[in-house]
Every structure is written in C-alpha cells, then in structure tokens.
C-alpha positions as CSV (number, residue, x, y, z in Angstrom):
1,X,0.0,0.0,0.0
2,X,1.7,3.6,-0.5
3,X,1.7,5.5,2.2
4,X,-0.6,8.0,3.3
5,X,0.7,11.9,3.3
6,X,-0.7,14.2,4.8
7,X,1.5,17.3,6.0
8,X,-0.2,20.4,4.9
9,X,-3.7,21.5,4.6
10,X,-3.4,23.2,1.2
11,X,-6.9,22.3,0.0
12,X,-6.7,22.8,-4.3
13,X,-10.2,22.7,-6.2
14,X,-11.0,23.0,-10.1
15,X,-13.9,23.6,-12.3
16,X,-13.7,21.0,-14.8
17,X,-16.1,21.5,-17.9
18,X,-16.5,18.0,-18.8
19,X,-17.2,18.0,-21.7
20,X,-17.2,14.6,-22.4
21,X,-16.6,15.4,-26.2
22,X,-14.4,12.6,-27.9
23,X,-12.5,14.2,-30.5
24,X,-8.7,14.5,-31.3
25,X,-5.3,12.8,-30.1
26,X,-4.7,11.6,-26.7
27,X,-4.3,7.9,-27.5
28,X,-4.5,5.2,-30.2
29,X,-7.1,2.9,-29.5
30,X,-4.4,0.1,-29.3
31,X,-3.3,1.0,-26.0
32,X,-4.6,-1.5,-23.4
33,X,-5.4,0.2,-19.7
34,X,-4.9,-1.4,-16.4
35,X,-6.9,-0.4,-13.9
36,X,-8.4,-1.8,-10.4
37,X,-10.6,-0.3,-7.9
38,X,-11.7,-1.2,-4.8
39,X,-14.1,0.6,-1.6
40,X,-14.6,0.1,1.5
41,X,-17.1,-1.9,3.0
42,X,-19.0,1.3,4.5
43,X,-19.0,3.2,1.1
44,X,-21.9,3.0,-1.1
45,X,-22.8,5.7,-3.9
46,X,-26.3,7.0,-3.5
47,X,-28.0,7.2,-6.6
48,X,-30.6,9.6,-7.9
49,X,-34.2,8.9,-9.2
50,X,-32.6,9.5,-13.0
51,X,-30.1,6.6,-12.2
52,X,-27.0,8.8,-11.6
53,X,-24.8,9.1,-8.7
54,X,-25.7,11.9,-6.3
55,X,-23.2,14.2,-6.3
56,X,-20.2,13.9,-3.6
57,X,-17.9,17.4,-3.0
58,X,-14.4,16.9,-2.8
59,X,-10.9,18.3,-2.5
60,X,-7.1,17.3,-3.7
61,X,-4.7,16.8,-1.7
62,X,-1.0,16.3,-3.2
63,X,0.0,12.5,-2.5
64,X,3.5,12.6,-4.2
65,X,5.4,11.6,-7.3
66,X,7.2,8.8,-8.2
67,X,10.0,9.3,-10.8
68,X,11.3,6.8,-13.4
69,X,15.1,5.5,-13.6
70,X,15.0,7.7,-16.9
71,X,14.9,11.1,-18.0
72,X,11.4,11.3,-19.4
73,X,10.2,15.5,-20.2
74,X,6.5,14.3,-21.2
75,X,6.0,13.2,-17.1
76,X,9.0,14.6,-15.5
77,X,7.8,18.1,-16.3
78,X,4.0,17.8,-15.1
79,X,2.9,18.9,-11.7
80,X,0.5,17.9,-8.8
81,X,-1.9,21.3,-10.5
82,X,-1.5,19.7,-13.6
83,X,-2.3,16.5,-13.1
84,X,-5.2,17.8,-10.5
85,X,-6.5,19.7,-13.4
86,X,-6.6,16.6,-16.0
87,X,-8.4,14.6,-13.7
88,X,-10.7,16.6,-12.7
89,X,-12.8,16.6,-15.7
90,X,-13.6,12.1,-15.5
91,X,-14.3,12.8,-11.9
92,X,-17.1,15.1,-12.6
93,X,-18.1,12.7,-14.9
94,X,-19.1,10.7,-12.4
95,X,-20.4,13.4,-10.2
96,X,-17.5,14.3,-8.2
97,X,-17.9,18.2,-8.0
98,X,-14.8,20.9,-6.3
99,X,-15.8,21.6,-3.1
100,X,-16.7,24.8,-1.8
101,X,-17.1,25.0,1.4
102,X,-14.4,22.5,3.7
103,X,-17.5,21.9,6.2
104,X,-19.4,20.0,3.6
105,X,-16.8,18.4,1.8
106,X,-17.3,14.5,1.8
107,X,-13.8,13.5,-0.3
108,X,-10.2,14.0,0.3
109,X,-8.4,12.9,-2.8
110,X,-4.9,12.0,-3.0
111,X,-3.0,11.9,-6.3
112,X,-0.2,10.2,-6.5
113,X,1.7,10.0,-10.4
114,X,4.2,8.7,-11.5
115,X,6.4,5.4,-13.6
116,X,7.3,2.3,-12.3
117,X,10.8,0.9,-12.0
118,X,11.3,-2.1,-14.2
119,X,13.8,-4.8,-12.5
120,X,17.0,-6.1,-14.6
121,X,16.1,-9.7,-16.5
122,X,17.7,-12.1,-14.5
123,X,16.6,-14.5,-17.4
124,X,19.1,-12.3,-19.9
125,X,21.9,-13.2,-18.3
126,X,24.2,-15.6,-19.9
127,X,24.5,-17.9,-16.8
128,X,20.9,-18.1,-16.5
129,X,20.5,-19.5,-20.0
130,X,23.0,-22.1,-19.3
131,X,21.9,-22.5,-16.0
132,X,20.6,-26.2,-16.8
133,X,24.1,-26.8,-18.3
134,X,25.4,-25.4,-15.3
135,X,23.5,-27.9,-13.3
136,X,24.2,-30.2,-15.2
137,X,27.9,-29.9,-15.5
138,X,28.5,-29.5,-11.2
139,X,27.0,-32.8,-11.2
140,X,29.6,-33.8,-13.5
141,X,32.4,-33.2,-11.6
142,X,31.0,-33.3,-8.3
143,X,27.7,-35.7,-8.0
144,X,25.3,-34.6,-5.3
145,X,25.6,-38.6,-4.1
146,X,29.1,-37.9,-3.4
147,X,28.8,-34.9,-1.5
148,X,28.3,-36.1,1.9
149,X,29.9,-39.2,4.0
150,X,27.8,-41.9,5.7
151,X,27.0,-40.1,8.8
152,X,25.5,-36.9,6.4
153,X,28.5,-34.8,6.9
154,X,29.4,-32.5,3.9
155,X,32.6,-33.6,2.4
156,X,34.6,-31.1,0.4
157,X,34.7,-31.1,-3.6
158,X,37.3,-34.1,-4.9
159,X,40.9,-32.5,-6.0
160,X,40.9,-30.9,-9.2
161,X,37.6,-30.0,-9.4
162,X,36.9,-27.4,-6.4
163,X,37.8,-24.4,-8.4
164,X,35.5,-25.3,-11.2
165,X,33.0,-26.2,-8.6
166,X,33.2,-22.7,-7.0
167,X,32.9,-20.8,-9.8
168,X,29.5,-22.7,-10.8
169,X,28.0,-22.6,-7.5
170,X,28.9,-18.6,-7.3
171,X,27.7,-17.8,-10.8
172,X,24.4,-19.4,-10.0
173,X,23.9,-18.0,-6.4
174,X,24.5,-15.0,-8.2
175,X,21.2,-15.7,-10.3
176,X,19.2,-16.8,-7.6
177,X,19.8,-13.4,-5.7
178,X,19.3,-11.5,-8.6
179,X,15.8,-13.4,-9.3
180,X,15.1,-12.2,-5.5
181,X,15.7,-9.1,-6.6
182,X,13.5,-9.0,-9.3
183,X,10.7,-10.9,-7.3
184,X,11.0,-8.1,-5.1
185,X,10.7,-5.3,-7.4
186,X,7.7,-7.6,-9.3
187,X,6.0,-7.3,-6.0
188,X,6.4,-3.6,-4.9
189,X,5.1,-2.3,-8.8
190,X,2.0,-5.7,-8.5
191,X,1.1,-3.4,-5.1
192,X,1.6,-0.4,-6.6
193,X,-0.7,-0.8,-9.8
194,X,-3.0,-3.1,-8.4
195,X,-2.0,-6.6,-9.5
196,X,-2.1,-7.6,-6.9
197,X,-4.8,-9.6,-7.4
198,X,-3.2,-11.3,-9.9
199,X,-0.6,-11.8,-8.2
200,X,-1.5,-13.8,-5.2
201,X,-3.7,-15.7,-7.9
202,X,-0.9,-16.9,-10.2
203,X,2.4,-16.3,-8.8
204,X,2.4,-20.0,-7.1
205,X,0.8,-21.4,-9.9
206,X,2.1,-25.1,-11.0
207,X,4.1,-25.6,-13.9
208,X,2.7,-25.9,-17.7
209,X,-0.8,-25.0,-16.1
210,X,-2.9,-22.3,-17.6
211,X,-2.1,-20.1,-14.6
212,X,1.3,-20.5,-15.0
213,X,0.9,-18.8,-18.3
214,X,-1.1,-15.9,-16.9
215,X,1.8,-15.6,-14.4
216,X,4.0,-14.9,-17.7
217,X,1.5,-12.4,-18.9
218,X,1.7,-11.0,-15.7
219,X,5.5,-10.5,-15.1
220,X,5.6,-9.2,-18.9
221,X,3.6,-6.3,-18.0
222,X,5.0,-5.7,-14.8
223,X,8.8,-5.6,-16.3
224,X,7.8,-3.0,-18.3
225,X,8.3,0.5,-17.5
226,X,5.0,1.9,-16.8
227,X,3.0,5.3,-16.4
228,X,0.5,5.1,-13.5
229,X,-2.0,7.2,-11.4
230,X,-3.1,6.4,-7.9
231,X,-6.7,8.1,-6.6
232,X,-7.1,7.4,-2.8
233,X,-10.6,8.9,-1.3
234,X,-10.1,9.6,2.5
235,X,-13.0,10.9,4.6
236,X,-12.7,14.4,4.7
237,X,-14.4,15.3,7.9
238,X,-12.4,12.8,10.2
239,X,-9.2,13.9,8.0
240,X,-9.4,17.4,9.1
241,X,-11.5,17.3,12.3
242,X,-9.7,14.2,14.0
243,X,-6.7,13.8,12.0
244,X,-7.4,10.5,11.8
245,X,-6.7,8.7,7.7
246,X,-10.2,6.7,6.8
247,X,-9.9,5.2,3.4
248,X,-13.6,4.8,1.3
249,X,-12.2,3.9,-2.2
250,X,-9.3,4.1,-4.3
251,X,-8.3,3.8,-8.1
252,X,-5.1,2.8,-9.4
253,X,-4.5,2.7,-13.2
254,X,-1.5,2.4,-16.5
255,X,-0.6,2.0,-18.9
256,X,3.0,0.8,-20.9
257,X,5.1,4.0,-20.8
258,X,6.6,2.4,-24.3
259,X,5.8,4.4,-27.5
260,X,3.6,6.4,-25.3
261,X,4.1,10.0,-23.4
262,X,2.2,10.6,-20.4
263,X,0.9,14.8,-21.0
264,X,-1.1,13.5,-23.8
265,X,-2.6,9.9,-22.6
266,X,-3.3,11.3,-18.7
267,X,-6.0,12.5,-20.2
268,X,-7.8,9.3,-22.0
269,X,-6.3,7.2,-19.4
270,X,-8.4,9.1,-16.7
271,X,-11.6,9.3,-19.0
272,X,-11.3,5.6,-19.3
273,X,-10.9,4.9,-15.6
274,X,-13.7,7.3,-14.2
275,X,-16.0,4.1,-14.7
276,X,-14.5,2.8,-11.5
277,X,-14.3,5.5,-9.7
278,X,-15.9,5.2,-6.0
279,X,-16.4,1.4,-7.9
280,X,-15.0,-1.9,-7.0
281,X,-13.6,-3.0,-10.1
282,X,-13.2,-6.8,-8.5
283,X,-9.9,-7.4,-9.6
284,X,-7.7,-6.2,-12.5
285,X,-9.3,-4.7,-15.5
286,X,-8.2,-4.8,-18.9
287,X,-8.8,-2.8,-21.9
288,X,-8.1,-0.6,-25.0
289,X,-8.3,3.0,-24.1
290,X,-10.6,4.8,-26.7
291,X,-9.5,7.8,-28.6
292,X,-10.9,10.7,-27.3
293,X,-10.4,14.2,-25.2
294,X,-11.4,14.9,-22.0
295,X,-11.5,19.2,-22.0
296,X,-11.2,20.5,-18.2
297,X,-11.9,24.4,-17.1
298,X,-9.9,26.8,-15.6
299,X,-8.4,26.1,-12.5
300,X,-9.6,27.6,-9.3
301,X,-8.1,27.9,-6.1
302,X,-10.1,27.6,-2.7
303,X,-7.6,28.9,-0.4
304,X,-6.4,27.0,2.7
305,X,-8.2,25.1,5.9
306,X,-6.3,26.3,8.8
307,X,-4.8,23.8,11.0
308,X,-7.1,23.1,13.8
C-alpha cells in the first residue's frame, strides 16, 4: 500500500467542464489500460431517481510523485496542478464536484503520479541460460551422491575440481539473488498498480498449467516500464476534524510508458478509468483505451483550511 501523506492542509479545487466530447489525439485505440478499484465496506454511492450518482464534494490533496530511472520530459515536467486539473474533468463525470465549502466536503483525494521501475532480466543473463548446463555440469564433476559421508556430513569437492565447482556454484547463487531481486521489485510495482490480485492468484501457480501462463502475462507487464495514477478517497471530515486517515475507495490505473508519453494519454487514461471511480472494479481490469479528449476548465483555487 503507498503510504498515506498528509502534512499540509493546502486544499486545491478546479472547475472542470466535462465536456465529455471525444474528438482528437490523446491515445490510439491500441493501448490496453490497467486499472483496479476497490471501496470500502461502509462506502456505497447513492444514486438519484434518473439513475445517476448523487453528487459527492471533494478536494485534492498532493500525495506525491514517483519518478522513473530515466529522464522522461512528457512526465518529469508535469505537476501535482496539472495532473489535478486533467483529472478533474472524468471525476465530474461521475459526479464528483470541487468543493466549496471544507465543512461539507465528503472526499479528500490524494493523487499520486508517477512510472514504475522495471527490475534487470535475470533470465538475460548468460549464466541463466545455461543454467541447466550449469546444473548439469556440477553434477559432472561433483555428484550430489558424493557430497556427503555416511554419517550426512558434507565432504569437500574431490581435487581438481573445487575451483570449477566454486565458480558454478557462485555464478548461480549469483542468479538466484538477482531473481530475488527482481521478485522483489515484481512485488512492490504488482502493489503499486493493483495486480495484486493477480498476483496472489498466479504467482504460485504449478508448472505448464494455464495459470502458469497468466503468471508470464503478468510479469511481462510488470517488467515493463509503466505510467501510472493512484486516486485514494479519504473521509474528509475525520481527515481534518480528528486527523485520523479513513480510506472509502481508491483507483489505481496504466498503462505501458513504451511508445507512449504521459501529458497527452493522462488525459484518456483518466476518461477511461472514471467508470470505477468510487467502484469496485473486482480485480484487474483490462482494456483498449478509446480515442478521445477529456477538456477540463480553468483552475480555481479555494484557499487553505487552517490547522485546527
């Protein structure tokens, strides 16, 4: 989970003209989204006799950026108003509406931006393709029958062959930790762009089954370099009355950061994930993101809440 900031109470608002109005750019329909939402299990939208959600007031709040292991202008430029101001328009899609007034607002929504670090490919390293030979060959020289004496105490590699030996058995450890490594990584970005799900689903999954082969799919996307937003709704009133952090829903979504440049696909990306916004998503979603533009307002600040 990324942690929750909360250090000042700079409260930033925009009026966002939706105007839903798919026309030029932002993304080739080719792109495939991942997104995921979830709530909690006191939130519930209310809906209105016409069948849409009653509107909910809200407020950003700046949850932090997460920078690549590249120099990338089309992100690296773009700040916390910026992004505020894209997404703004898909959340009053769904009827979330700039709050006015800090004693009626319902939503404090944190934004956090940014691109995922893809781990090195332990599998592109040359020992690792030979790692089978490798296997195969310290069992040559030294086989695993051989390795202990009659009471199961280790015995040390026969003369001649302990240097070789050595050098096999490093190589490889070498692998293994770098696979940790890479587990590790695999892990924090599965958290961070909820795949999790799909994760704890496939990661265990026996060999040659079909979920072994979502597991692939899975670690493909993930070792990718990605561009991804993170929308976490706290409680407002218990945020700034008691201090206290109460998470109702958040929305975490991507998409591949290759051939793609974040300032023009925030924009589709967002339009695409407003659907699931203050929605449980049940697990990881998949699709194309449609071409279209999302046109926001001007931005408008609403001042401060003072520290209580």
């Amino acid at each position: 989970m990324i942690p929750f900031l909360f250090q000042r109470s700079l409260l930033i608002a925009l009026s966002a003209s939706l105007g839903a109005a798919l026309a030029s750019t932002p993304a080739p329909a080719e792109e495939i989204e991942a997104v995921s939402s979830r709530t909690s299990s006191d939130y519930l939208r209310k809906k209105l006799p016409d069948g849409s959600f009653e509107p909910e007031s809200y407020a950003f709040a700046k949850g932090g950026f997460w920078s690549g292991d590249r120099s990338d202008k089309t992100i690296d430029k773009m700040g916390f108003t910026e992004v505020a101001e894209t997404i703004a328009g898909p959340l009053a899609s769904q009827n979330f509406i700039p709050a006015k007034d800090p004693k009626t607002t319902k939503l404090m929504i944190m934004v956090y931006w940014g691109t995922t670090i893809a781990p090195e490919h332990a599998s592109e390293s040359p020992v690792y393709e030979n790692m089978k030979d490798a296997s195969q060959r310290l069992n040559q020289i030294w086989p695993s029958s051989q390795q202990h004496d009659a009471m199961g105490n280790s015995k040390l590699p026969p003369p001649g062959a302990s240097s070789e030996y050595a050098a096999l058995t490093n190589a490889i450890a070498a692998v293994q930790a770098e696979n940790r490594l890479r587990d590790n990584l695999n892990r924090r970005n599965a958290s961070m762009l909820g795949y999790d799900s799909w994760w704890d689903t496939t990661y265990n999954a026996p060999a040659g089954s079909a979920q072994e082969l979502r597991k692939h799919d899975m670690i493909e996307e993930l070792e990718q370099d990605r561009y991804f937003v993170v929308l976490m709704a706290y409680d407002f009133q218990m945020m700034w009355k008691d201090k206290k952090p109460k998470l109702l829903w958040e929305t975490r979504f991507s998409v591949s950061e290759h051939h793609n440049e974040f300032d023009k696909h925030l924009a589709a990306m967002t339009a695409y994930a407003s659907q699931y916004f203050g929605q449980d998503s049940h697990g990881l979603e998949h699709r194309p993101i449609p071409e279209g533009r999302v046109d926001v307002g001007d931005l408008r600040n609403l001042g401060s809440v003072p520290e209580k």
